[in-house]
C-alpha positions in Angstrom: 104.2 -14.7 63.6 103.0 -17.5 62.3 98.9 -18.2 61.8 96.2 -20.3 59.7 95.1 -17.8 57.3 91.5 -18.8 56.5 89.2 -17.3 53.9 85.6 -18.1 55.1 83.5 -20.4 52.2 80.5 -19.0 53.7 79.3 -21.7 56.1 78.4 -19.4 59.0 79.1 -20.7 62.4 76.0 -20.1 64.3 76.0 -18.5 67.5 72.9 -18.6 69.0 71.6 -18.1 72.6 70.5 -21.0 74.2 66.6 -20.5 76.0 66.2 -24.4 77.2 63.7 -26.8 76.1 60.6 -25.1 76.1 61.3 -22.4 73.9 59.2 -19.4 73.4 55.7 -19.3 74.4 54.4 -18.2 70.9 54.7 -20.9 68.2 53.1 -22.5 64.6 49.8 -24.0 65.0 48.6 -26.4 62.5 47.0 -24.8 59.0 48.5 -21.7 57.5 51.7 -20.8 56.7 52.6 -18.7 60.0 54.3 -15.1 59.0 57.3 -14.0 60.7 58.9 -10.4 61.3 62.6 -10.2 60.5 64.4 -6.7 61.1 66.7 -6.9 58.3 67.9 -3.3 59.7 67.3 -2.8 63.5 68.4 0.4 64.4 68.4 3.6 61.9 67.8 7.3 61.6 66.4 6.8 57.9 66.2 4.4 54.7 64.7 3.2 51.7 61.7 1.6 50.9 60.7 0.4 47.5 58.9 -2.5 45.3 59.8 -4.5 42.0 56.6 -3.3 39.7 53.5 -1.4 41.3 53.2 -0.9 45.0 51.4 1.1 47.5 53.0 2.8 51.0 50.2 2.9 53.5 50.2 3.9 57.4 50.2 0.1 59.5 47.1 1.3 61.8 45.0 4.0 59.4 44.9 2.3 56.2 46.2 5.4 54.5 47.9 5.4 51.2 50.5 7.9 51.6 52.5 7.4 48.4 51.8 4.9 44.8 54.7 4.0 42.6 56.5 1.6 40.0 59.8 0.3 40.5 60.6 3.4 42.8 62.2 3.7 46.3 60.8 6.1 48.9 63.0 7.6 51.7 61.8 7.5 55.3 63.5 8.9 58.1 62.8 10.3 61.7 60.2 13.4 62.0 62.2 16.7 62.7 60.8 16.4 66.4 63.2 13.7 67.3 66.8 13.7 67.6 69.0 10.7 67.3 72.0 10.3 69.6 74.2 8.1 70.5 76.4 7.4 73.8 78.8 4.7 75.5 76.9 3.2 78.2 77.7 0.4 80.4 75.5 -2.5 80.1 75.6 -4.0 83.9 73.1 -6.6 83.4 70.2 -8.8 82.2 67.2 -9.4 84.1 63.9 -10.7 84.0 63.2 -9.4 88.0 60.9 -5.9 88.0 61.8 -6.0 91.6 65.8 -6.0 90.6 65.1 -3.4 88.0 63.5 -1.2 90.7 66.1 -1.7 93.4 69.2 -1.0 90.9 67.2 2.3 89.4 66.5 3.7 93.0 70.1 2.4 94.3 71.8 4.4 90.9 69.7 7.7 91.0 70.7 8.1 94.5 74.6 8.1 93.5 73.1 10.6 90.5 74.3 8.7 87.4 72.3 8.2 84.4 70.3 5.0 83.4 69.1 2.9 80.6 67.2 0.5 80.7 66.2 -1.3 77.3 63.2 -4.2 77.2 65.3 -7.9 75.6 63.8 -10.8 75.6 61.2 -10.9 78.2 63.6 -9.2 80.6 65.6 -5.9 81.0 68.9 -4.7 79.9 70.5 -2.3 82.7 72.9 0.2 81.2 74.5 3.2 84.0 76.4 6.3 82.3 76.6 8.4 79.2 79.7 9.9 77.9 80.5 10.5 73.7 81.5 7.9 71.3 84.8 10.0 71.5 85.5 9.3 75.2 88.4 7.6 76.2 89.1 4.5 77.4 91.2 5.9 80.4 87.6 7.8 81.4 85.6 4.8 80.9 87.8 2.7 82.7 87.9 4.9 85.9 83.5 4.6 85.5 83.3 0.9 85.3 85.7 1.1 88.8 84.0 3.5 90.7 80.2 1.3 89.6 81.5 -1.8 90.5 83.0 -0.1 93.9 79.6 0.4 95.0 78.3 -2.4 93.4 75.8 -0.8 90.8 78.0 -3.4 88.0 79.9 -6.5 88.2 83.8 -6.3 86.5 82.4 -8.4 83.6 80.2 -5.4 82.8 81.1 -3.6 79.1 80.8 -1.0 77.6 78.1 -0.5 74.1 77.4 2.4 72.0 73.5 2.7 72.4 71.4 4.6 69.7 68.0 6.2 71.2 66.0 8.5 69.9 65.0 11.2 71.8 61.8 13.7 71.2 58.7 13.3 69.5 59.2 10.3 67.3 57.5 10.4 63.9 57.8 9.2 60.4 58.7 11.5 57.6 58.3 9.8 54.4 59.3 11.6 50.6 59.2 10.1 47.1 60.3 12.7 44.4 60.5 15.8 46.8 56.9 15.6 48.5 56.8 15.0 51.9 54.5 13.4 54.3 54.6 12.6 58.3 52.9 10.0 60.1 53.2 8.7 64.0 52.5 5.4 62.6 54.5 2.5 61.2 54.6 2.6 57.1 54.2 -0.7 55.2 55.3 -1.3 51.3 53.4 -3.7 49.7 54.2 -4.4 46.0 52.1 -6.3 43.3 55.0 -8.4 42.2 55.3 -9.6 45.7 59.0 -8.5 46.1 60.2 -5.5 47.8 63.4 -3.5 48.7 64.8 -2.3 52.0 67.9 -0.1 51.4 68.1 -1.8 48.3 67.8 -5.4 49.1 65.1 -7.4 47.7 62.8 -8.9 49.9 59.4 -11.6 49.4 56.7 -10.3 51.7 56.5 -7.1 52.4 58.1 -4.2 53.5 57.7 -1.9 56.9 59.3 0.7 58.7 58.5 1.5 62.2 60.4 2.2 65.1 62.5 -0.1 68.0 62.6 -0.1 72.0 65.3 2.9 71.2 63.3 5.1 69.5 64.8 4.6 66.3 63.8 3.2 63.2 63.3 -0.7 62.2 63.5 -1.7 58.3 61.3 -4.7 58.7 60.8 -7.7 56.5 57.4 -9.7 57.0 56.5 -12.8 54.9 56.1 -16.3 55.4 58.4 -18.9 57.5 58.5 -20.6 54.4 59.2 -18.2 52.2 62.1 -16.5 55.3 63.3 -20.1 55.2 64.3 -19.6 51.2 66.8 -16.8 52.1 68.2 -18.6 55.7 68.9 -22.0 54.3 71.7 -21.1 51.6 73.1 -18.8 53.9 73.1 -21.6 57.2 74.3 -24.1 54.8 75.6 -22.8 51.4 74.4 -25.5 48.4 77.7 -24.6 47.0 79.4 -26.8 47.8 77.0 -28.2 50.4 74.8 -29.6 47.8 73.5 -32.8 49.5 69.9 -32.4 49.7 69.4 -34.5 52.7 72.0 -32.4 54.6 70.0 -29.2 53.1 66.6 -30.6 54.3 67.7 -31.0 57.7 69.2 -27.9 57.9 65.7 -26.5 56.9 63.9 -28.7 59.5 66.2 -27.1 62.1 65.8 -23.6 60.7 62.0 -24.1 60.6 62.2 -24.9 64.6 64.5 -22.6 65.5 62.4 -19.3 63.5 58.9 -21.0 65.3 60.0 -21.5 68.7 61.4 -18.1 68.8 58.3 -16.4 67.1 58.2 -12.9 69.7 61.3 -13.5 70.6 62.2 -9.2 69.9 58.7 -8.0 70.1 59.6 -4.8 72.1 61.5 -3.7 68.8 58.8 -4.7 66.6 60.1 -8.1 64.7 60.7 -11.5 65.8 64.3 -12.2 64.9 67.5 -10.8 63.4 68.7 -11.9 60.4 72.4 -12.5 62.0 74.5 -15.5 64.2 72.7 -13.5 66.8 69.4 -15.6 65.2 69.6 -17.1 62.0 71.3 -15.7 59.0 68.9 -14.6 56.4 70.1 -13.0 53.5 66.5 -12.5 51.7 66.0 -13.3 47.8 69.0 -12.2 47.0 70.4 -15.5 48.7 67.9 -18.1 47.0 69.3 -20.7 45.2 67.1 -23.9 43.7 68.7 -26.7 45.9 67.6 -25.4 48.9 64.6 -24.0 48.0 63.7 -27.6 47.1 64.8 -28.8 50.2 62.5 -26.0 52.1 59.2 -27.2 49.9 60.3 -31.0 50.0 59.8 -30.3 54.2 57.2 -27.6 54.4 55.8 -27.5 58.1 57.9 -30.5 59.2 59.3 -29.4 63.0 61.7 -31.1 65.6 60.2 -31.6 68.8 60.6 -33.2 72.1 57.9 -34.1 74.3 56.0 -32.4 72.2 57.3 -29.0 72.6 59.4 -27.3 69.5 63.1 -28.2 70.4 66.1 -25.3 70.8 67.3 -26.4 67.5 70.8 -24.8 67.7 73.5 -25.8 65.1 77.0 -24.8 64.4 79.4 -25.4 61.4 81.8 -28.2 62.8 82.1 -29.8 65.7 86.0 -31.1 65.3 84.7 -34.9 65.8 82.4 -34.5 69.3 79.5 -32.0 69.9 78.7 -30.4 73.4 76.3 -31.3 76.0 74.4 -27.6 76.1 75.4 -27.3 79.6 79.0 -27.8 79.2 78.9 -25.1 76.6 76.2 -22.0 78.5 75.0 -21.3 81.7 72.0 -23.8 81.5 70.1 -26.7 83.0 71.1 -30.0 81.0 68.4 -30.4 78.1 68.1 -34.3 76.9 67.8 -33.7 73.5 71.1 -31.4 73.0 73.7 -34.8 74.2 77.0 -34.7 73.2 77.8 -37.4 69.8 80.4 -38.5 68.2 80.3 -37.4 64.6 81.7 -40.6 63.1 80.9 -44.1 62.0 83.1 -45.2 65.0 80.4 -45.0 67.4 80.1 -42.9 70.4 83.0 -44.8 72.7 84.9 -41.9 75.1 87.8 -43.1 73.6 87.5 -41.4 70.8 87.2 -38.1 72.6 89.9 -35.8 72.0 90.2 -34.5 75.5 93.9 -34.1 76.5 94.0 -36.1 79.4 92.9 -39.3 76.8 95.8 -39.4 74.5 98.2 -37.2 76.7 98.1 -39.7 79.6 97.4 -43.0 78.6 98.2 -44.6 75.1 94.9 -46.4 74.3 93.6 -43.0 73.3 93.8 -41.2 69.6 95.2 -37.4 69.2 93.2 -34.7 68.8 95.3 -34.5 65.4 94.8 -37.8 64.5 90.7 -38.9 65.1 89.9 -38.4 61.3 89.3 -41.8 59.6 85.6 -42.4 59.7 84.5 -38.7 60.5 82.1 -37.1 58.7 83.3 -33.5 59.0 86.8 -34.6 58.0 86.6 -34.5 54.4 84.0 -31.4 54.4 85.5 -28.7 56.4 88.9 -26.9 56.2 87.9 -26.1 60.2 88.3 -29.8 61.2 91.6 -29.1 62.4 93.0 -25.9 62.9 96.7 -23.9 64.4 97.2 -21.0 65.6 100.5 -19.3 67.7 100.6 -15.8 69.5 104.0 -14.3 70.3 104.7 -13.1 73.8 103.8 -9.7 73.5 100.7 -10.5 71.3 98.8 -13.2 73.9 99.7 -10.1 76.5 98.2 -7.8 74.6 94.5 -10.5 74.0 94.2 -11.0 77.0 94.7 -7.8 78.7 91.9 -5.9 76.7 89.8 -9.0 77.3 89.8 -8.1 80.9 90.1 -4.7 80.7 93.8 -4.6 82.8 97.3 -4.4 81.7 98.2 -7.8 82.5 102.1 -7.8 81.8 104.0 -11.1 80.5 101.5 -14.2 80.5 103.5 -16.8 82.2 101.0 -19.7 81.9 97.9 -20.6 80.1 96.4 -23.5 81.4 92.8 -25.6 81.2 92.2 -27.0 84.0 89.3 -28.4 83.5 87.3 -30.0 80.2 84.0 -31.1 79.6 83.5 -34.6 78.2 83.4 -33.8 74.9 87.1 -32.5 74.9 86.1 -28.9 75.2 88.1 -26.3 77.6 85.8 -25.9 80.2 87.5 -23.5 82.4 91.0 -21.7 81.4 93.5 -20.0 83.2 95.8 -17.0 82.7 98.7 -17.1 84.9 100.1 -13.3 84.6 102.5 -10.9 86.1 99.9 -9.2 87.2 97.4 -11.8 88.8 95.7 -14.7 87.4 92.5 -14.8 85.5 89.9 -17.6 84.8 87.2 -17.4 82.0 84.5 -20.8 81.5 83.0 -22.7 79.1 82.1 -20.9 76.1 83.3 -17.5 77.1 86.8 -18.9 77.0 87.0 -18.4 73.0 86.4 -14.5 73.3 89.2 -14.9 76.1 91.8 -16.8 73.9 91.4 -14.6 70.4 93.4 -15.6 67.7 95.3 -12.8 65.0 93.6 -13.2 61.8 94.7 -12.9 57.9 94.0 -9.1 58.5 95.9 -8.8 61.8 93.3 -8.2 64.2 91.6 -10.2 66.8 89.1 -12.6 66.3 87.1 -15.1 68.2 88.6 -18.3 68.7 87.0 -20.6 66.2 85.7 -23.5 69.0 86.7 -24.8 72.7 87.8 -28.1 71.6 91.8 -27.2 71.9 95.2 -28.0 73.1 97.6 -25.3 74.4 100.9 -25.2 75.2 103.8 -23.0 75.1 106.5 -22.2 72.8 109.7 -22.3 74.0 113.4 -20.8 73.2 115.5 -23.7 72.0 118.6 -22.3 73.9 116.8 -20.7 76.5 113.6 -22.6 77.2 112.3 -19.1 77.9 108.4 -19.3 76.8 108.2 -16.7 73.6 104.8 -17.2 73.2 102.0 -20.1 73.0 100.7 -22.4 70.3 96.9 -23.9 70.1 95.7 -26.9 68.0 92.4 -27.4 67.8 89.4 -28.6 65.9 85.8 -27.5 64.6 83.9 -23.8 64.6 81.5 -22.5 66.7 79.5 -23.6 70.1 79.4 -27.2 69.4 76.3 -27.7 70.8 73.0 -29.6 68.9 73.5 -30.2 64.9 77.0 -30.1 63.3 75.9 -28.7 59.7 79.1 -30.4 58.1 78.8 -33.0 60.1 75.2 -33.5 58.8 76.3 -33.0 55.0 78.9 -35.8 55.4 76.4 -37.9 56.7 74.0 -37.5 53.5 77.1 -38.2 51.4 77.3 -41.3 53.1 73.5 -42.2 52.4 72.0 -41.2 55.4 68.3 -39.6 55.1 67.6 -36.2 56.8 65.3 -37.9 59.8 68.3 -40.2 60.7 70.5 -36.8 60.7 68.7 -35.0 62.9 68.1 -37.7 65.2 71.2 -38.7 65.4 72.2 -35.1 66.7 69.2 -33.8 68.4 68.8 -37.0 71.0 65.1 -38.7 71.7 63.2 -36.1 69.3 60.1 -36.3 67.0 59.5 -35.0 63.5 55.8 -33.5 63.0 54.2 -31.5 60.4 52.6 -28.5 61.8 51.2 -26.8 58.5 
């Protein structure tokens, strides 16, 4: 079998859900350095808390000083009255109805199966079912059917291991074999202004408290600026993305992004995660003086539209052509998140490498070829990527993608793209019945085998796939993609942005050019 072997150089592709152009509700006002809550560990039975030189663990809502220390870690874990367990459970929806929630609770008690449902982001998440982390797939399987026969789930429900906490929940804290409980979040605050959750060092301060599940949150609280210090290298590593101009836009973005989101996990007691899921923040550990600089050289500066924080989204490279949000999520077109060329050639459709351009006429460029002029080109060994499945190995993707022995894939086809090249809806033509997946969803459809030999998401829609055929036979044997770029595609192209610094370009330009129509202002 033959596939790109890549080994990551730590740009992360960032895969962030897209909440439209308002944002969140809660957001920076002008002044003070807003603080932000990042829980650098959601969801634990126990930890470690400490500080770098003299620090003080107190209850959040008594003021109590439970336990003083010097360069010293204190273990906290769940109260003896609570048990932690955890079971498969079928998430069968999101929604922000009370009236939904109510109808799907009173419809699933009557058939006498077990619910969950967890607060998320202003809405509900609906989970039906418990059975052990042990139980099989067949059993699971047989579930799902029998909910979706009576139409408690849809069949693109899935099955999550959920951790809840059941019981009394309290704290029990010890540092060097005394013990103390409390029903209240614990905070760590240390002199030196640095602290440690399960040995990671943090600015700010340290808390533990517990999520919607019961179970317990290491939380990181400091300052956006100071959260900002450990996201930036980590969004947009200096090494070897040094340009600062590149660096400060990624900075503006990440600044938008954390403020317009502010709230945006309250019901497990922080704002954000510190993953693809949010932003990726990897704390003091990941500090390094280029960005840093470019953090302070833009402190409070926002993107906005209309005057509303934007949905600054980003991903690592966009293969030559971002993504209008819409063709890329389930959303209402936003102005500012356009598709752009990412090039000095100008935005002509031409130069989109959509197969229908350069498969069907000759006046357009291949998707292999649209590389003189590009920023990205030079930067990112994701410009241009191949992968190829054998018969047996596409089979076996995308059966367990939708969760049915599928047989031989006879076709693969996209049969419809965006105008930005991407695969907007794909088909699987099987022995077994045919399958469509859309937009983004498609590159969780069509994994590729990594280095390690398992599967993996597909690094971007912007592809071309055809079969592979037998020479002798012209039997299909399996199915080759060529593509370009990683992740959604969708706002600023972080590579993209980079090689337009190289080329001179200040960080205002940048992020105008890929966020369309938008303002910068200073909040603090």
């Amino acid at each position: 079998m033959k596939v790109l072997k890549f080994v990551a150089a730590g740009l992360m592709a960032c895969t962030l859900f897209f909440h439209g152009a308002g944002g969140y509700s809660a957001s920076a006002q002008t002044g003070e350095d807003p603080t932000i809550r990042i829980g650098v560990v959601p969801s634990v039975g126990s930890l470690t808390v400490g500080g770098q030189g003299a620090f003080e663990l107190i209850d959040k809502y008594t003021g109590e000083v439970l336990f003083t220390g010097t360069d010293e870690e204190v273990f906290v874990e769940l109260g003896s009255a609570a048990t932690v367990q955890s079971h498969y459970r079928l998430q069968v929806a999101f929604t922000t109805s009370q009236a939904y929630v109510d109808d799907w609770l009173r419809r699933a008690h009557a058939e006498g199966y077990p619910t969950y449902t967890e607060d998320y982001n202003g809405g509900w998440r609906l989970y039906l079912g418990e059975f052990p982390a042990d139980a099989s797939f067949t059993v699971r399987t047989a579930f799902k059917d029998e909910v979706v026969a009576k139409g408690l789930a849809a069949s693109d429900a899935f099955w999550k291991v959920v951790t809840i906490a059941e019981g009394e929940t309290q704290l029990k804290v010890t540092k060097n074999g005394e013990e103390k409980e409390t029903a209240h979040p614990v905070q760590l605050v240390a002199s030196s202004g640095f602290v440690k959750i399960n040995g990671q060092t943090y600015r700010g301060l340290a808390e533990v408290g517990f999520n919607s599940s019961g179970t317990l949150a290491g939380i990181n609280q400091l300052s956006v600026e100071q959260y900002l210090y450990g996201v930036v290298p980590r969004e947009l590593p200096p090494v070897p993305y040094g340009e600062v101009e590149a660096q400060k836009a990624q900075a503006i973005a990440a600044r938008t992004y954390a403020l317009s989101n502010l709230g945006k996990r309250s019901a497990d007691g922080y704002d954000l995660l510190p993953t693809t899921s949010d932003q990726v923040y990897g704390g003091y550990g990941a500090e390094h003086p280029i960005s840093n600089e470019a953090v302070d050289g833009t402190r409070g500066i926002v993107a906005t539209y209309e005057g509303k924080l934007i949905t600054a989204v980003f991903h690592s490279t966009s293969g030559g052509f971002t993504a209008n949000n819409e063709d890329v999520w389930t959303s209402e077109a936003t102005p500012y998140l356009r598709a752009k060329h990412v090039a000095q050639k100008g935005n002509d459709l031409k130069y989109v490498p959509a197969l229908d351009i350069y498969k069907k006429n000759g006046s357009g460029e291949s998707l292999r070829e649209v590389k003189t002029g590009d920023f990205e080109a030079d930067w990112s060994r994701y410009y241009r990527w191949h992968f190829e499945w054998m018969a047996d190995e596409i089979s076996e993707i995308v059966g367990s993608y939708f969760n049915t022995e599928v047989g031989q894939v006879l076709e693969i086809n996209v049969t419809e793209r965006s105008s930005s090249g991407r695969a907007a809806v794909i088909e699987f033509v099987t022995e077994n019945g045919t399958f469509y997946e859309y937009k983004d969803r498609i590159r969780w459809a069509l994994q590729y085998i990594n280095a390690n030999g398992d599967p993996a998401v597909l690094l971007s829609t912007l592809f071309i796939i055809e079969p592979i055929k037998d020479e002798e036979t012209e039997e299909t044997i399996g199915y080759k993609v060529d593509g370009g770029g990683w992740g959604h595609g969708v706002g600023m192209s972080q590579v993209g942005a980079v090689g337009m610094a190289e080329k001179g370009y200040t960080y205002d330009v940048i992020l105008k050019h890929f966020y369309t129509g938008i303002e910068l202002e200073t909040r603090y």
